[in-house]
C-alpha positions in Angstrom: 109.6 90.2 111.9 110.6 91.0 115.6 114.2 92.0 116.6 116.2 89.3 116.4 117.5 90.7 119.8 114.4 90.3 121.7 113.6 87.0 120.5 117.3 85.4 121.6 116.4 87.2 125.0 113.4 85.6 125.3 114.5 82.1 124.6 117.7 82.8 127.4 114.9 82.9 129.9 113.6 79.0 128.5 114.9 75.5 129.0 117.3 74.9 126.3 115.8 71.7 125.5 111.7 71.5 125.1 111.9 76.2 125.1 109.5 75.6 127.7 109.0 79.2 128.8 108.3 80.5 132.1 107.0 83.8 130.8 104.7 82.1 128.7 103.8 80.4 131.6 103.0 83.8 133.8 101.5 85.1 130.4 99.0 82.1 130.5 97.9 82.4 133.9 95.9 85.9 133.3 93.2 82.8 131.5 94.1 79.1 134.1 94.1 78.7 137.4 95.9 75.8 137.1 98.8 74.2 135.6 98.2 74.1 131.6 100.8 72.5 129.1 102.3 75.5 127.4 104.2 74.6 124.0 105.9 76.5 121.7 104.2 76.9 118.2 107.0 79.7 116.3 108.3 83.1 116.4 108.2 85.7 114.0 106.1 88.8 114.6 105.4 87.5 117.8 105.0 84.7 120.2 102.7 82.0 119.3 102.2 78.6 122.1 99.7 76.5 122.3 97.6 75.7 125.3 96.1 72.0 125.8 93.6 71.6 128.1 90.1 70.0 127.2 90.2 72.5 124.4 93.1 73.5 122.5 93.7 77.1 122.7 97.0 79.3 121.4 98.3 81.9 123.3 99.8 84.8 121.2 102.2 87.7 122.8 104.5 90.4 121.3 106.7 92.8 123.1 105.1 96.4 123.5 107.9 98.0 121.8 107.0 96.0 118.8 103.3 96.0 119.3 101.2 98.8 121.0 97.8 97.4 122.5 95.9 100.0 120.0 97.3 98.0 116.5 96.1 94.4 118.5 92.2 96.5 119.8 91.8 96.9 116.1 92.4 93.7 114.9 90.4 92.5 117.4 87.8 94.5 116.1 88.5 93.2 112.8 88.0 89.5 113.9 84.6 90.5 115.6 82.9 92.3 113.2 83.9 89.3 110.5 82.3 86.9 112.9 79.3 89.1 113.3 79.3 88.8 109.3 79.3 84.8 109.4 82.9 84.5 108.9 85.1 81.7 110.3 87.6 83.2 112.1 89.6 82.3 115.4 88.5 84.5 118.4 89.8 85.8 121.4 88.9 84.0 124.9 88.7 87.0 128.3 91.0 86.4 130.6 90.1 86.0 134.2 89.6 90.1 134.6 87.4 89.6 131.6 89.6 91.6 128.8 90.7 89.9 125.7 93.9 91.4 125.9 96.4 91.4 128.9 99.3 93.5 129.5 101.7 91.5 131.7 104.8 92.7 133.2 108.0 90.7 132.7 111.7 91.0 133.4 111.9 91.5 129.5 109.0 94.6 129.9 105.5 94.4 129.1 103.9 92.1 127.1 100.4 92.5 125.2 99.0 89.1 125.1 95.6 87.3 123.3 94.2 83.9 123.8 92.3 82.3 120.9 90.6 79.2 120.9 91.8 77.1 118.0 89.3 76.4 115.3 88.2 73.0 114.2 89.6 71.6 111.5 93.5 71.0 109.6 96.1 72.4 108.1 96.5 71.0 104.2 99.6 71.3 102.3 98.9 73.3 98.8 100.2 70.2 96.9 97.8 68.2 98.0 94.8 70.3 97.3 92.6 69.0 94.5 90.6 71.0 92.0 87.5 71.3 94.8 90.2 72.3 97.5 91.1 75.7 95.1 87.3 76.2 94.5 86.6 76.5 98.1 90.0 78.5 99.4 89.4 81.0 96.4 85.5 81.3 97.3 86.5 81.4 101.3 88.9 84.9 100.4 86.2 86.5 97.9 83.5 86.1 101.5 85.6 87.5 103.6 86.0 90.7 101.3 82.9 91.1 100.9 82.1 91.3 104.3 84.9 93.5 105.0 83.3 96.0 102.4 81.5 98.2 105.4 84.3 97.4 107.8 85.7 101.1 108.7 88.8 99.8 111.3 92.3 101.7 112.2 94.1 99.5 110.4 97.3 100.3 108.2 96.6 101.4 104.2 99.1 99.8 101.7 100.3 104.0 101.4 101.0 103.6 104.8 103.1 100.5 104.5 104.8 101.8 101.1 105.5 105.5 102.9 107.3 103.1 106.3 109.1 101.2 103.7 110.4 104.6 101.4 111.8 106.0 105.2 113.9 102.7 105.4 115.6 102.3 102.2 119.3 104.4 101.4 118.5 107.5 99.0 121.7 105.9 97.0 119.4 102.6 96.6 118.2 104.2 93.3 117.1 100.8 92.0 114.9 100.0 95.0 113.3 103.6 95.2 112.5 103.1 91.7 111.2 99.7 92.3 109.0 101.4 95.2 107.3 103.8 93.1 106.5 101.6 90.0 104.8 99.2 92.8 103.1 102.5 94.4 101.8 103.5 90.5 100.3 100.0 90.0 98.4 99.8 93.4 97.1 103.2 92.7 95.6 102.4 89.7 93.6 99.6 91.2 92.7 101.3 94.0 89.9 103.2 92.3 87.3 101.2 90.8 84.6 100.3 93.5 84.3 97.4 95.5 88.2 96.6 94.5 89.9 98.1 97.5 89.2 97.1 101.6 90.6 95.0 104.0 92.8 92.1 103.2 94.3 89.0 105.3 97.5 89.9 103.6 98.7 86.7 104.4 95.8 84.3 103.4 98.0 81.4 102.6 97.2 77.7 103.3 99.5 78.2 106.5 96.4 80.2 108.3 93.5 78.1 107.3 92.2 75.1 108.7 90.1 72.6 106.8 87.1 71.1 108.2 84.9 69.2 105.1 83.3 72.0 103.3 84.3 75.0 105.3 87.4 77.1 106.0 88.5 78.6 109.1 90.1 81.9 109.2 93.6 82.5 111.3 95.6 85.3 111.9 94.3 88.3 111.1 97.4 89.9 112.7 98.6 91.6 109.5 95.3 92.8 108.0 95.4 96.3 106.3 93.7 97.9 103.4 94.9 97.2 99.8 93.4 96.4 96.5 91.4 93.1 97.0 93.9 91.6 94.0 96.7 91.8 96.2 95.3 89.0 98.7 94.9 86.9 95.9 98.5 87.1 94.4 100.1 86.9 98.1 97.1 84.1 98.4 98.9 82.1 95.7 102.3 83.0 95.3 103.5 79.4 96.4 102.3 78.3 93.0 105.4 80.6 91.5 107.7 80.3 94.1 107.1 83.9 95.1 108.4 85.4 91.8 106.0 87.1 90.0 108.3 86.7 86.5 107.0 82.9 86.9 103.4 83.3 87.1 101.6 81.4 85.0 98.1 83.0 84.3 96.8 80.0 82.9 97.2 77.6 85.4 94.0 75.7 86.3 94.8 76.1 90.3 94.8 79.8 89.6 91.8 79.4 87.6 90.2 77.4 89.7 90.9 79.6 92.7 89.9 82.8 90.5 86.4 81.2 89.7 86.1 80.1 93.5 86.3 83.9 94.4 84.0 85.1 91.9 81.4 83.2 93.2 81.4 85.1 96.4 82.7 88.8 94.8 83.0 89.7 91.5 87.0 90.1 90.3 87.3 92.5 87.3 89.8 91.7 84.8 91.5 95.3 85.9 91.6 93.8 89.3 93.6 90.5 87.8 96.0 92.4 85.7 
């Protein structure tokens, strides 16, 4: 999440009723000449708006003190090499100097800024998937592992992640240090069998997808890192137990369903689903 700070600054600078934004507006200009209906979308690890012109485009921005251009270049690299692989994922659109990402100056600082034209297709809800819907979502994340399998890209490792994490807790929060390094044991232990550890989405929920009849487009790649491949699936499907992993239930045919749907593109060892 961004500082709360910076995101009540940025929304001083909008119009209190539609947050119409003139920064977005300046932000969007590095890609139009011309006037472009700029909307807000939401806020969280960075600016998302969307852009309607005769295609609909969505304009995403974070503040360089909680971004540095090299974190977005490697996503970006991410995203082109899974396209290269035959994956459906959103992709940056140049800008007018014909970089896919623009630094642009405000009275808030610098802003790092992409422009993606939005993928065909719709959102679902998860409760209205059917058994077919599962198949195909669990089968959509088993491809794009295994075309992330060669991907070599400077993107966070969950160590990484866990090490930020250990820096930030209290040494008197004995409970959550603890909880830390049980979480760091089991992710180490399926970190070693082959083909069970590369990039993930890390947040390949039905949120970032977008529907269109048999295929699945890919959003968001913002977050990716590498972790054990099992670790997209549970953060995949932890709506079905209200993100409490003391209610999942491993026999529930969605889970199944979505299980099956993944090992038709990569195999999942029982290991891997502990």
């Amino acid at each position: 999440m961004m500082k709360l700070s910076l995101m009540v600054a940025f929304f001083d600078t909008a119009d209190e009723g539609d947050r119409h934004s003139p920064i977005a507006d300046e932000i969007a200009a590095r890609w139009f000449d011309f006037d472009v209906q700029v909307a807000h979308c939401h806020s969280d690890t960075e600016f998302v708006f969307s852009l309607a012109t005769d295609k609909a485009y969505f304009l995403r921005f974070s503040h360089d003190s909680e971004w540095d251009i090299q974190t977005i270049e490697a996503e970006l690299d991410c995203v082109e090499y899974l396209a290269r692989q035959g994956i459906r994922v959103a992709r940056p659109v140049p800008a007018k100097s014909g970089a896919c990402i623009e630094r642009v100056e405000t009275p808030l600082g610098p802003f790092h800024a992409v422009l993606y034209e939005a993928l065909p297709g719709l959102n679902r809800n998860i409760d209205d998937l059917d058994e077919g819907d599962f198949l195909r979502w669990g089968r959509a994340l088993g491809e794009l592992h295994a075309a992330s399998l060669d991907l070599e890209a400077d993107r966070p490792s969950w160590a990484e992640q866990l090490a930020k994490i250990r820096q930030i807790i209290p040494a008197e929060e004995q409970g959550a240090l603890s909880e830390l390094a049980d979480v760091e044991h089991r992710l180490d232990r399926l970190d070693s069998a082959p083909d069970e550890f590369g990039l993930v989405h890390y947040d390949f929920t039905v949120d970032n997808l977008l529907w269109q009849g048999e295929e699945i487009g890919i959003a968001d790649l913002r977050d990716c890192a590498y972790s054990p491949f099992a670790a997209d699936v549970a953060l995949a499907l932890r709506d079905l137990c209200d993100d409490r992993i003391a209610q999942i239930d491993f026999q529930d045919d969605r889970l199944q369903t979505f299980v099956a749907g993944y090992r038709a593109a990569k195999p999942l060892t029982e290991k891997s689903e502990m």
